[in-house]
N, C-alpha and C positions, 0 to 999 in steps of 0.2 A: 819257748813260746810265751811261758807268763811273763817274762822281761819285754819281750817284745811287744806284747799287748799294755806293760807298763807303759814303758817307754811311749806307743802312740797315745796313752789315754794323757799322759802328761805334755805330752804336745800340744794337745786338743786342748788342755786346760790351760796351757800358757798362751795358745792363740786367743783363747776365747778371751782371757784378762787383759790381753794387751788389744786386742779388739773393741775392748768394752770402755779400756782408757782413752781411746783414741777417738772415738764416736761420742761418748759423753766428759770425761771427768776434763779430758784435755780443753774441748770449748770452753768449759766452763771456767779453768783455771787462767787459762789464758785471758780473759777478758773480766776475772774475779773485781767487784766493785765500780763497776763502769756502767752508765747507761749505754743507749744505742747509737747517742751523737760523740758521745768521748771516745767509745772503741774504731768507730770508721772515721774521725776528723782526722786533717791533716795538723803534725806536729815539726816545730822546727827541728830539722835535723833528718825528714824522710827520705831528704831527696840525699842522701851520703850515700845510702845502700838501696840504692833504685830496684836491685833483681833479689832483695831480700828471701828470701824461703823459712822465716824464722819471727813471729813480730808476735808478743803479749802487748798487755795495753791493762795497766791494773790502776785504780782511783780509791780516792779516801775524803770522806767531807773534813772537816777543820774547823771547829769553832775558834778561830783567828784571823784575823784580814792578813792577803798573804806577803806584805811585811814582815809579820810576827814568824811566817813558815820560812822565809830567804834565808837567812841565819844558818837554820840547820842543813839546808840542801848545799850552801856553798862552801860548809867545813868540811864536808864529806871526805873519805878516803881513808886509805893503810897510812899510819903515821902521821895525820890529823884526828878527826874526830869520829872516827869509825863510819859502820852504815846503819847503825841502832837495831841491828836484827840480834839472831842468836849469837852470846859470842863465842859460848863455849861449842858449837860445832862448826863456827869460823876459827877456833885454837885448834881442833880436831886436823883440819885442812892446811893450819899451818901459819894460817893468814895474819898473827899478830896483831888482832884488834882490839884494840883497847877505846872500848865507845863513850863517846863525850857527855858529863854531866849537865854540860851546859855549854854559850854560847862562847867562843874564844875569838877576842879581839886580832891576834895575830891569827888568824883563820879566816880573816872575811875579805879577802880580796882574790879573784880569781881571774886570769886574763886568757885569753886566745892561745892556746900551746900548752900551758901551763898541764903538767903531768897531774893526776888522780891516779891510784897507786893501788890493787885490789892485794897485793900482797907484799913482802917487806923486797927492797933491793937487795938482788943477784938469789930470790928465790925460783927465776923463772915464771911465776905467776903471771897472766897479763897486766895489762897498761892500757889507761884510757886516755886522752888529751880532751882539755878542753875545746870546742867547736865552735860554742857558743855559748852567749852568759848573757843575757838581759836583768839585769837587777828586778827581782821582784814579779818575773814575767816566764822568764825557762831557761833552765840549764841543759847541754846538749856534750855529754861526753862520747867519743869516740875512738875505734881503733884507727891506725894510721891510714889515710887517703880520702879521709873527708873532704879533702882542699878540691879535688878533680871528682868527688863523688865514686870513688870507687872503695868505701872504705869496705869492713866485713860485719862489726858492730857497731851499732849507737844505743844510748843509755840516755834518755831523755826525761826531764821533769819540768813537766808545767804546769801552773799554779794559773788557777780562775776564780775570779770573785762573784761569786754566787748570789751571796747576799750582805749586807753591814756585817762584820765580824762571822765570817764563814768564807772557805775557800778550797774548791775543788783542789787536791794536789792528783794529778794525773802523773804515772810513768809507763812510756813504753820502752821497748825493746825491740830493735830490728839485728837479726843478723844474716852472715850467709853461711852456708856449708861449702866447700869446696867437694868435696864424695857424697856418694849413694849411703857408706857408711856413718860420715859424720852426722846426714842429718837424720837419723834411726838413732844414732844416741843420744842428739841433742832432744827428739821427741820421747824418746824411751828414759833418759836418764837424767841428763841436764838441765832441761824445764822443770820436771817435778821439782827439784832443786832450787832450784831459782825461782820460783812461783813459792816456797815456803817460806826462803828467805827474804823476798821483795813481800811478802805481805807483812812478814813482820817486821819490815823496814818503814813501812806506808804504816801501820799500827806504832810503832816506836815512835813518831816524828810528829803524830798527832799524840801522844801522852804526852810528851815533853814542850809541844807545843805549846796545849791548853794547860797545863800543870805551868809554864811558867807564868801563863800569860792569866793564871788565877791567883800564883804567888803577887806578883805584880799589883794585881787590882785589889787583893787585901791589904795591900803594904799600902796603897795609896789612899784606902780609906780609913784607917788608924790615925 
């Protein structure tokens, strides 16, 4: 009887915790650093995953005009210049990233197909393609069937000019679940996940941002 009554009270306490994630901590992660026009606007690349069941939408200001932010969004990837979040629980997972110090000239060209790599070849990890690239305006990574919009992710980053030297950098995320189970763990386990490491991705991109772009403007007035 005492196990029994264990048992339901610890039920009761894991429902209530995952009830309380889902009602509060999850809006709020999901939609982490965004006003109210950045989280509902439309971004290029929504229409790939039209019956989405799965979309954050996280923002970061930039003291940079977003020229200065292009750079680090289009070196991105496993086997270029990382995703500037944590690296040692991207080692944990496997992922081999090695995050870039700085801007790499053989890193800045990115075309239509062009693979983006979230972990090293023949680990099984997924693969994104590029969808879309506007220089200086938004990048649009995707899983496969973007072309006919039926793809299952996109990984989008658009950059708005706010003000002289300041620049919204917005990323959302749409995906699909195919099961009732897939999407219980992608709310229960792989958001939180991904909400810790895109914030410290969106945090990484403006340090290195503004840090080069102060190295820069002391070196130019010496």
């Amino acid at each position: 009887m005492g196990i029994e009554r264990l048992s339901r009270a610890l039920g009761i306490a894991g429902a209530t915790l995952a009830g309380s994630y889902l009602l509060a901590l999850r809006p709020w992660h999901r939609r982490w650093g965004t006003t109210d026009d950045e989280a509902s606007e439309t971004l290029p690349g929504d229409d790939f995953v039209d019956d989405a069941d799965w979309q954050s939408t996280r923002a970061i200001t930039i003291a940079a005009p977003a020229r200065a932010v292009w750079p680090w969004l289009v070196q991105m990837g496993q086997g270029r210049s990382g995703f500037y979040s944590y690296e040692r629980l991207e080692s944990l997972f496997g992922l081999q990233i090695d995050t870039a110090g700085g801007n790499h000239a053989n890193q800045q060209q990115l075309d239509i197909g062009d693979e983006v790599r979230l972990g090293p070849r023949g680990s099984g990890l997924p693969s994104f393609h590029v969808a879309v690239v506007n220089p200086g305006e938004s990048l649009v990574l995707s899983a496969p069937g973007w072309e006919t919009g039926e793809s299952d992710a996109t990984w989008t980053f658009a950059l708005h000019e706010v003000a002289p030297g300041a620049t919204r950098l917005v990323i959302r995320f749409r995906g699909r679940s195919e099961t009732l189970y897939g999407r219980v763990m992608n709310r229960l386990v792989t958001e939180p996940i991904q909400f810790l490491m895109e914030r410290k991705m969106l945090k990484g991109i403006r340090t290195r941002v503004e840090r080069g772009r102060s190295a820069a403007m002391n070196g130019r007035y010496r």
